[in-house]
Structures are given as C-alpha cells and as structure tokens.
C-alpha positions in Angstrom: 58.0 167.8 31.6 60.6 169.6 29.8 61.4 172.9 30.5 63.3 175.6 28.4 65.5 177.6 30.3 65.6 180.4 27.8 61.9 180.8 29.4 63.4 181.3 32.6 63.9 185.2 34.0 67.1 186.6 35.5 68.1 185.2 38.8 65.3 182.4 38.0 65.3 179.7 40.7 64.0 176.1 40.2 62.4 174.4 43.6 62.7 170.9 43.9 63.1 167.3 46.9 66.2 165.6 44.3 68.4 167.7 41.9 70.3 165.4 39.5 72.3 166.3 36.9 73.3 164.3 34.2 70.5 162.0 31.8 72.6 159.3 30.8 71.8 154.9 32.4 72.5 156.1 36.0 70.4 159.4 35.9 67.0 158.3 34.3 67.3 155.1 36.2 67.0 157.1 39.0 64.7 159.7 38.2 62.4 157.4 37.1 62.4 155.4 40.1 62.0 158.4 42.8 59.4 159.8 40.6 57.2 156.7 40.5 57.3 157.0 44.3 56.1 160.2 44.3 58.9 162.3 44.5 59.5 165.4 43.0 62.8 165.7 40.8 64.9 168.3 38.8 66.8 166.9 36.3 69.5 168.9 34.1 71.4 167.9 31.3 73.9 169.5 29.4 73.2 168.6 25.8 70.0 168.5 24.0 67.6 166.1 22.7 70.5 164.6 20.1 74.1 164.9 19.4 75.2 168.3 18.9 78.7 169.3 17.5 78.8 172.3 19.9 77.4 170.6 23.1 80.7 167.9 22.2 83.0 169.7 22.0 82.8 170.9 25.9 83.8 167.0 26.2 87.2 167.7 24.6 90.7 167.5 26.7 94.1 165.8 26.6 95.6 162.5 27.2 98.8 161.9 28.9 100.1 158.3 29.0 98.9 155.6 26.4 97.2 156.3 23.8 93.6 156.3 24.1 90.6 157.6 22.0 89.6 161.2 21.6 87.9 162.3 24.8 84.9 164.2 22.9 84.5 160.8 20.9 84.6 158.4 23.8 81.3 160.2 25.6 78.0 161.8 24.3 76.7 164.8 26.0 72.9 165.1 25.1 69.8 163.2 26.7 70.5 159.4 27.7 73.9 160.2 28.1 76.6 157.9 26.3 74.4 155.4 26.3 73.7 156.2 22.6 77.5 154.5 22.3 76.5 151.5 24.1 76.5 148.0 22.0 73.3 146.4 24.6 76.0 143.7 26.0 74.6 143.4 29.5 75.6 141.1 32.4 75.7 141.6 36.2 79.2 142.1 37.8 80.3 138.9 39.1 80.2 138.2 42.6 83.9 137.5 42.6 84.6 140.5 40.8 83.6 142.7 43.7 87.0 142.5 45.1 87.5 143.8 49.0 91.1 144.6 48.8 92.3 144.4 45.5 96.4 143.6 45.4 97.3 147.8 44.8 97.0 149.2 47.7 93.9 150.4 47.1 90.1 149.5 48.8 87.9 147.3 47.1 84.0 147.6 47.3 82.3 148.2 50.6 79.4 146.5 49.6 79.1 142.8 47.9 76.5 141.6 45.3 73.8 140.6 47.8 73.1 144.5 48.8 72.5 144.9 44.2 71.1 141.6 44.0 67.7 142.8 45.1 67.4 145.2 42.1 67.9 142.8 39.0 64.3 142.1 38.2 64.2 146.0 37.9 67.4 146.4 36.0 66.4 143.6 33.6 63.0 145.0 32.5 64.8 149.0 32.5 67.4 147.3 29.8 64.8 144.9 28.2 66.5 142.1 28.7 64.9 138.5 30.1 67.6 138.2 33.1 67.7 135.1 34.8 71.5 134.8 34.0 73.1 131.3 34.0 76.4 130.2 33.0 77.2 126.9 31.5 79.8 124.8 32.5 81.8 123.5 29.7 84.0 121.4 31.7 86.0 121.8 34.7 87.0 125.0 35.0 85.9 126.3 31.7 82.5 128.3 31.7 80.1 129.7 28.7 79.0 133.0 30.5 75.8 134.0 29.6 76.1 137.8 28.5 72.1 138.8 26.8 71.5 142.0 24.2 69.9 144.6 24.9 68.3 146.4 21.9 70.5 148.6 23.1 68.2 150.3 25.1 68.5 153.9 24.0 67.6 155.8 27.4 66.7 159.2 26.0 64.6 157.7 23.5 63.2 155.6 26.3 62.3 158.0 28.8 61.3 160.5 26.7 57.6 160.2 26.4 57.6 159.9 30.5 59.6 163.3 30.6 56.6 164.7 28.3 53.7 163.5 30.3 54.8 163.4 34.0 55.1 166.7 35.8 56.5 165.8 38.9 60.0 165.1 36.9 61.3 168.3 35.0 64.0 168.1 32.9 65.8 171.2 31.5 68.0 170.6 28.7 70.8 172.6 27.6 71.8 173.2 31.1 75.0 172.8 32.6 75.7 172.2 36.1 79.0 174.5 37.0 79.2 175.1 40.9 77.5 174.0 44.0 76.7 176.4 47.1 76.6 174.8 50.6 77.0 175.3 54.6 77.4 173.0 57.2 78.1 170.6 55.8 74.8 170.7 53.6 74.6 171.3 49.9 72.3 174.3 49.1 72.0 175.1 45.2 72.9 174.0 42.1 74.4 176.9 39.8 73.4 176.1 36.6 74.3 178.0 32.8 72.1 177.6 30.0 73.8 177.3 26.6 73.2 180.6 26.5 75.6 181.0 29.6 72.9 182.9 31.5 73.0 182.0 34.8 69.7 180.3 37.4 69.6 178.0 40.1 68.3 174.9 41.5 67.6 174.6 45.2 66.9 171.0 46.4 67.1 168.6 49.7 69.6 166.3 47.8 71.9 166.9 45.1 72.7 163.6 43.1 75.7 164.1 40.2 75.1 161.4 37.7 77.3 162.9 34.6 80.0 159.9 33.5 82.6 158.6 34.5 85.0 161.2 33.8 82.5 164.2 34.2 81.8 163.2 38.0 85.2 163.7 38.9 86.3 166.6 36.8 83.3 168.4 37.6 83.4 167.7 41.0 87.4 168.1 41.5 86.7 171.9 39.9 84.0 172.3 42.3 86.0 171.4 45.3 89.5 173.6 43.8 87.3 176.7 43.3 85.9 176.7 46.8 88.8 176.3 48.5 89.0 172.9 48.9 86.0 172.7 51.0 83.7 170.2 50.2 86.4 167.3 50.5 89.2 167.1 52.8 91.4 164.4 51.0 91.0 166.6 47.2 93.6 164.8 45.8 91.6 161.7 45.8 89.2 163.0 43.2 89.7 161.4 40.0 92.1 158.9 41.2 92.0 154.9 40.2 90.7 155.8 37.1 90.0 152.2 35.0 89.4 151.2 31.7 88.5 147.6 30.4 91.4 146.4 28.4 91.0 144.6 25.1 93.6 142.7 23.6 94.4 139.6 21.5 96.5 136.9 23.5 95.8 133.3 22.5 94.5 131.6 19.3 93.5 128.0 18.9 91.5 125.4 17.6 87.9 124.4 18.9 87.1 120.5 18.2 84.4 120.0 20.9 81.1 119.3 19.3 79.1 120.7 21.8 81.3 123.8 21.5 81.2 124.2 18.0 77.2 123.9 18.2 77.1 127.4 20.2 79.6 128.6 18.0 77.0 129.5 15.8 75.8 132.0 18.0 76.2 136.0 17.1 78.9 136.2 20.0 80.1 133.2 22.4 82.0 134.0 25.5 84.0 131.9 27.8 85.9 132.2 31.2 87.5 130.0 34.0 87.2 129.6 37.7 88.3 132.5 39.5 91.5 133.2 40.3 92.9 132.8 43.7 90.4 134.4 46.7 87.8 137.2 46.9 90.9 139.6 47.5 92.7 139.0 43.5 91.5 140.4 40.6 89.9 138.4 38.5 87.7 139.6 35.5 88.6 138.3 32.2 86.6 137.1 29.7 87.2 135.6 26.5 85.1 136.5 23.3 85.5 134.0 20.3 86.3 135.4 17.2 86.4 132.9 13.9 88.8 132.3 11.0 88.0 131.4 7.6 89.1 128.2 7.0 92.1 128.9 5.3 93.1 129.6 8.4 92.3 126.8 10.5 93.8 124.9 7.9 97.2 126.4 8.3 97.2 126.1 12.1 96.6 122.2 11.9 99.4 122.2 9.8 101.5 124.1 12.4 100.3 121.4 15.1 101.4 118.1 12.7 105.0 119.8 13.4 104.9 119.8 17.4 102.7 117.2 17.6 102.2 114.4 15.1 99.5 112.1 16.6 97.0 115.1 17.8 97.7 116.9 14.4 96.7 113.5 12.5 93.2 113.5 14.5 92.6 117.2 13.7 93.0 116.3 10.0 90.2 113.9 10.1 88.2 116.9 12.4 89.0 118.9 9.3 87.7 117.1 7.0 84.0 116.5 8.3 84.2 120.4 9.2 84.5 119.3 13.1 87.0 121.9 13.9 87.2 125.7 13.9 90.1 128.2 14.5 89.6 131.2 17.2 91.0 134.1 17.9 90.2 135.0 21.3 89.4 138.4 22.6 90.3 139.0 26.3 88.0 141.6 28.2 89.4 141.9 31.2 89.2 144.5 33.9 92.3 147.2 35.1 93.8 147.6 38.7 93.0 150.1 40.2 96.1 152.4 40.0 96.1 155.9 42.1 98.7 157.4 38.7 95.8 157.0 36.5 93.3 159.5 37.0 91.3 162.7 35.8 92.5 166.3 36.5 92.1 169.2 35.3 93.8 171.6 32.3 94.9 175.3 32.6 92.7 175.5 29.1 89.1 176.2 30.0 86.0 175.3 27.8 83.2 178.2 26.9 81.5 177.3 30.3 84.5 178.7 31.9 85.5 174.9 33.5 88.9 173.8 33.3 89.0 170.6 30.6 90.2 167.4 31.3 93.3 165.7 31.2 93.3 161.9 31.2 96.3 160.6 33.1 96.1 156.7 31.9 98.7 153.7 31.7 98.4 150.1 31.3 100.5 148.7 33.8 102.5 145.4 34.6 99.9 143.8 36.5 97.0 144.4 33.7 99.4 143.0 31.3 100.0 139.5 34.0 96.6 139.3 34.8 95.3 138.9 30.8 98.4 136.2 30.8 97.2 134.5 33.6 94.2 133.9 33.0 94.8 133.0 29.4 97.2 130.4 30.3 94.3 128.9 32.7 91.8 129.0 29.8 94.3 127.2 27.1 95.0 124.4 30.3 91.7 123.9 31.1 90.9 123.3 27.2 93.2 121.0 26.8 92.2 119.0 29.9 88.9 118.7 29.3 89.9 118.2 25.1 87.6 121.0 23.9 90.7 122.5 21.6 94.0 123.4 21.7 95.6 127.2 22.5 98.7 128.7 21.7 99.8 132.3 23.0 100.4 135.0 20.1 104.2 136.5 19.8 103.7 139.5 22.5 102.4 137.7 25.1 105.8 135.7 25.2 107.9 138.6 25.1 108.6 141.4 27.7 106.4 143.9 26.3 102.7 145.5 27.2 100.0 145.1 25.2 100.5 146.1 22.0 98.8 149.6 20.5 97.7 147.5 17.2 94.8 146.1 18.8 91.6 147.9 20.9 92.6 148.6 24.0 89.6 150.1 25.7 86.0 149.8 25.3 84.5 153.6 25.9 84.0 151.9 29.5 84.8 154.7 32.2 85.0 153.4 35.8 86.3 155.3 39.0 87.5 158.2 39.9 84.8 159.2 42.7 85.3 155.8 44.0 83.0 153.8 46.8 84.8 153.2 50.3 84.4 153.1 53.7 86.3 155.8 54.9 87.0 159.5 53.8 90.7 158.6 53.4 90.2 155.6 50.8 87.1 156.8 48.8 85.4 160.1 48.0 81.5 157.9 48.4 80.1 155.8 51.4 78.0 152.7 50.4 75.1 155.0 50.1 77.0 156.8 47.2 76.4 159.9 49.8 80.2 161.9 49.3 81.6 161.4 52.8 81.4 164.3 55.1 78.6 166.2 53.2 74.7 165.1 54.1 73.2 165.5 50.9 75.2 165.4 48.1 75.8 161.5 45.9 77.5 160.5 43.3 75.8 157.8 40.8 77.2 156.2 37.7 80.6 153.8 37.1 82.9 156.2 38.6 82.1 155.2 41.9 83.3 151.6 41.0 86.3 150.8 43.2 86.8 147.8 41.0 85.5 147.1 37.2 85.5 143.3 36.9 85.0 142.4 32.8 81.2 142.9 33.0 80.3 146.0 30.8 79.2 148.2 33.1 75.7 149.6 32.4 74.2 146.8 33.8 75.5 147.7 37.5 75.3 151.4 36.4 71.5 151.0 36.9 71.6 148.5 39.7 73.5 150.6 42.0 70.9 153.9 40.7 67.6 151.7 42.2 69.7 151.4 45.2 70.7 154.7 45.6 66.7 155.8 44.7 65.7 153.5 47.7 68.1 155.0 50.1 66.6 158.1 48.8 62.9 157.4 49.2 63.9 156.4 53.2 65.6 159.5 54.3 62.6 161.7 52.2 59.8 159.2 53.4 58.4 158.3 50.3 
C-alpha cells in the first residue's frame, strides 16, 4: 500500500521484518519477492510517483576527471528508479566476465554465475523477456550474441498496482533515507525525512540499501563519516572502483557474408570473440553494428582496390548485386576496476543536509588496450573466416585515449560498495550483507566488483532474488 508520510505524527515510527530503500530494478525485484513469501516490507523512496524537477536536483554534484554527463541527468530519483532511462537491452553477464582477480590489483567476484544461474527463469519473466539465451557462432572465433528487448520494463509502472493492493509491502514516497542508528554490531533504525524535511523512523530486522550505483556509496560513505567511522573499518573503500561501460568507435569495415548480411536486417546485431586469455583477464567487449549508406560502402571498396587489387575486384562484383555492406562498429566494453575512480563526497550539501557527490572518473590505459585488443581479434577472425574485412579508425593507431567526440558512457553505474571476500577488499560479502555488520545489505550494480559488457539490469535483478532468498532463510519464511 502507499503511505503518505505527511499523514504521519511527530516522532512517528514505522514497524517492519525488511526496510529497503530505494524503488528502482534491484529494490522492487526484491520487495516483491520477500513479500510473495510472506514477509513484511517497508519500502522508501525518495522521489514520487514521476520525475520531479525538485526531487532531481538532490541528484546534482561535480565531476573531476573526464568528462562525463550531468550527474542529475544520468539517474532518476522517483518510483522504479532509473530504470525509466533504461533502453530494455538485457543479457545475463557472461560467465567469463565474472572475473576472480581482475589484472589491477583489485578482487574480482566472490561468487561465479552458477550461484545467479538459478534465478534466470525469474529474471526473465520480471523483465518480460523469453530467456533462453543462445549465441550463434559465426565462425571460429566470431559470435552473434544474443542480447533480447525488453519493453523496457518500466518497474514503477509495473509494480504499482501490487503496491496498491498488497498490504504487507508499504511504500512511502517522498521519503529520504539520511542516517542509520545501530549497536553491536546490529543496525537499529532508519532515519528517514519527508520532502517536507520532518523527520520519522523505520525500525526493522534488516536494513537493505538499494538506491543506485552512485547513491549506495555516497549515502552510505556519509553515513559511515558522520558516525565516526563506525560502521566500516576500511571507510576509504566506500565508493572506490567506480566503473562505467565505455563506448567508442574503433574499427569500420565491410560485411560480404551472406549469412551475415541476412541478420543484418535485424533492429540491432551484435558480435564478439572468444574470450580473451583465462578467467583472471578482462574481457567484455562487444561489438554493435552500425550501417552506412551506400555511398559509403562504395567509397571504402574504392579505398581497398588501392591496398589490395584482387579482393577489391571481388567486392565490386559484391557491390553490384547489393552483397556487401559497410559497418561502423560500436565497442561496448567494460572498465577496470580502478581504486582513483570513485564517489566522495562535496563540502556543498543538498536541502536534505547530505554532502553531494563528486565523481572522481578516468579512462585509463588499460580500457583504452583492452577495446584495441579485442577489436584487433574481431577484424582477424573476420578475415579468417571471410565474413568481411576491418580497418582500425585514425585514434586507435595513435597514442591517444578515446576520443571525447564519441559516447563514452552508457548511464551504467557499477561499483563502489563492491562484493568481496574479505573486509579489506570489499565493503559486501557474497550475501551482499556489509561485512562486519549483521543486518545491513547492499543491492543494486554497485556491488559489482567487475562490469563485463552486459547492461547491467539484467544481473541487477538476478543478484536481488538471490539476496531475497538469503533473506527468507535467516527470517524463516
């Protein structure tokens, strides 16, 4: 049901088994899953029922680094979460993506894809997609991945009429979650503001922060700064190996494989290669096919008769009978995770009274190698297998980064609050439980110690059904 906090007396106090805060893919996913189990849930978000300019401008802060988009722009705060941005593009991370010791230092995922395996069938019917993914294999090496469309599943609109009619999940809009009480070790209360600012409280046996990926750790560093540092040890973890998912242009090419050129039809074709090196590299690019006009194509067959005669003479006779296409090929690929790129917090403080974020984020040299890489693979592998020919555009070839005149990010906000084994690498355990505290998690993409290419909803709501199991055990549901 929804409740109105403006309802709600002075020094009011809301009883409840789960408190989450935060309405966006990873907090209905889980409300609705403890709630069809029978247990009782709080659930407060911040925003209203649809985008307010008010409400989004408590998402505003600074960027330090490269530029990036506006922080109040790249997030919604209002119910179902940013997942009124999302485009539907869903896949499961790749098995190979979830990386135990990625090459920076830093830990990779505790957990591999067998322990979110279990919760596709779920996941697939939450996002309304038909699952069941299968890649194709074009040819050695070279892969058509299967990534399905979702709607997109808007999740406020989705859960709404279950918030309406089901009283054993209350959901109070307009309601920000500022400071957390504990003792022993044991979270106790939720302080909470209405828009209002007036203050009330939630007291709960678990305590479940599902507000973004940025949110998560700038709430949560705040939290830890204003109590002395007492919640977690290791504070300057929070917010560290921030990721984005890069996108940038590197290689464009011809297509002359028939079968190919069938599925380029398609709204959206995407390709990759065998993984690179072992389960310890990073490894998530893919390639999204983007297609010229044919003035275009025309000109690059030109360009080949001048470096190579006898294969430009048979992509003539391609051209003619329209059996040849020119691409230009998007590379999604995923960031290391780098401890210099993270969220902290700003001497400026929002109406609320919270510090407001500052973005610390770089593309580094090994982002920049790994998009390389794994183009170069990609153009090899199409010319072994003669599905088309690739050549690299002018700033791959020169010492440079990625240039600024092409997207660079994808709204896709991944760690910060990342998953690890052990206090000193990670501020979650497997369980998404923060380490050293018994009843307080984390859910969303910012406990992601890796990001692979996938878009991330997908294991956003995987990893929520998990945690809403782990849940039901320790309450007995």
């Amino acid at each position: 049901m929804l409740l109105d906090s403006a309802n709600f007396a002075d020094g009011h106090t809301e009883r409840t088994t789960v408190c989450i805060a935060g309405s966006g893919p990873a907090g209905l996913s889980l409300a609705q899953s403890l709630i069809r189990a029978g247990v009782d849930v709080v659930l407060v978000e911040a925003g209203g029922t649809g985008w307010e300019q008010t409400s989004q401008e408590l998402y505003e802060g600074e960027v330090v680094g490269d530029s990036y988009f506006d922080l109040s722009e790249a997030r919604l705060r209002m119910l179902g979460g940013t997942s009124g941005h999302w485009g539907g593009i869903s896949r499961p991370m790749a098995r190979a993506n979830m990386v135990l010791s990625p090459p920076t230092g830093a830990t990779g995922w505790p957990i591999r894809y067998d322990a979110l395996e279990p919760y596709e069938a779920e996941t697939n019917d939450i996002l309304e997609i038909p699952g069941d993914f299968d890649d194709t294999e074009l040819a050695p090496g070279v892969y058509q991945l299967d990534f399905q469309q979702s709607p997109p599943v808007l999740f406020g609109d989705k859960y709404l009429p279950l918030i309406e009619q089901d009283p054993r999940l209350r959901v109070v809009l307009n309601s920000a979650l500022v400071d957390l009480s504990f003792e022993d070790g044991r979270v106790t209360a939720a302080e909470v503001l209405s828009d209002d600012t007036r203050p009330w409280r939630i007291e709960a046996d678990y305590f479940v922060l599902c507000l973004g990926g940025i949110e998560n750790s700038r709430l949560l560093r705040w939290i830890n700064e204003k109590n002395g540092q007492a919640l977690i040890a290791n504070h300057d973890l929070i917010g560290r190996y921030w990721m984005e998912h890069l996108h940038s242009q590197p290689i464009h090419g011809l297509i002359f494989d028939e079968a190919l050129l069938a599925r380029a039809t398609e709204d959206r074709v995407y390709v990759g290669t065998s993984p690179l090196g072992g389960r310890d590299a990073l490894n998530g690019v893919n390639f999204e096919f983007g297609y010229m006009r044919q003035s275009e194509t025309s000109s690059m067959v030109e360009s080949v008769m001048c470096v190579a005669p006898r294969l430009g003479n048979r992509l003539v006779g391609l051209l003619d009978r329209n059996l040849i296409c020119g691409v230009l090929m998007t590379a999604h690929s995923e960031q290391w995770p780098h401890a210099e790129n993270r969220v902290s917090l700003s001497d400026e403080r929002d109406r609320l009274g919270i510090p407001r974020t500052v973005l610390h984020w770089r593309r580094m040299g090994p982002d920049r190698d790994l998009i390389l890489n794994r183009s170069q693979a990609l153009a090899e592998n199409f010319a072994m297998a003669d599905l088309g020919r690739f050549m690299a555009l002018t700033w791959t070839r020169e010492d440079t980064d990625i240039p600024d005149t092409v997207r660079t990010g994808a709204w896709h906000h991944m760690g910060g609050t990342r998953m690890a084994g052990r206090p000193e690498d990670g501020i979650v355990t497997a369980d998404l439980r923060v380490h050293d505290l018994d009843n307080l998690y984390i859910g969303g993409s910012s406990v992601f110690p890796t990001g692979g290419d996938a878009n991330p909803t997908y294991t956003i709501v995987q990893l929520s059904l998990r945690l809403a199991d782990h849940l039901r055990q320790r309450i007995g549901a």
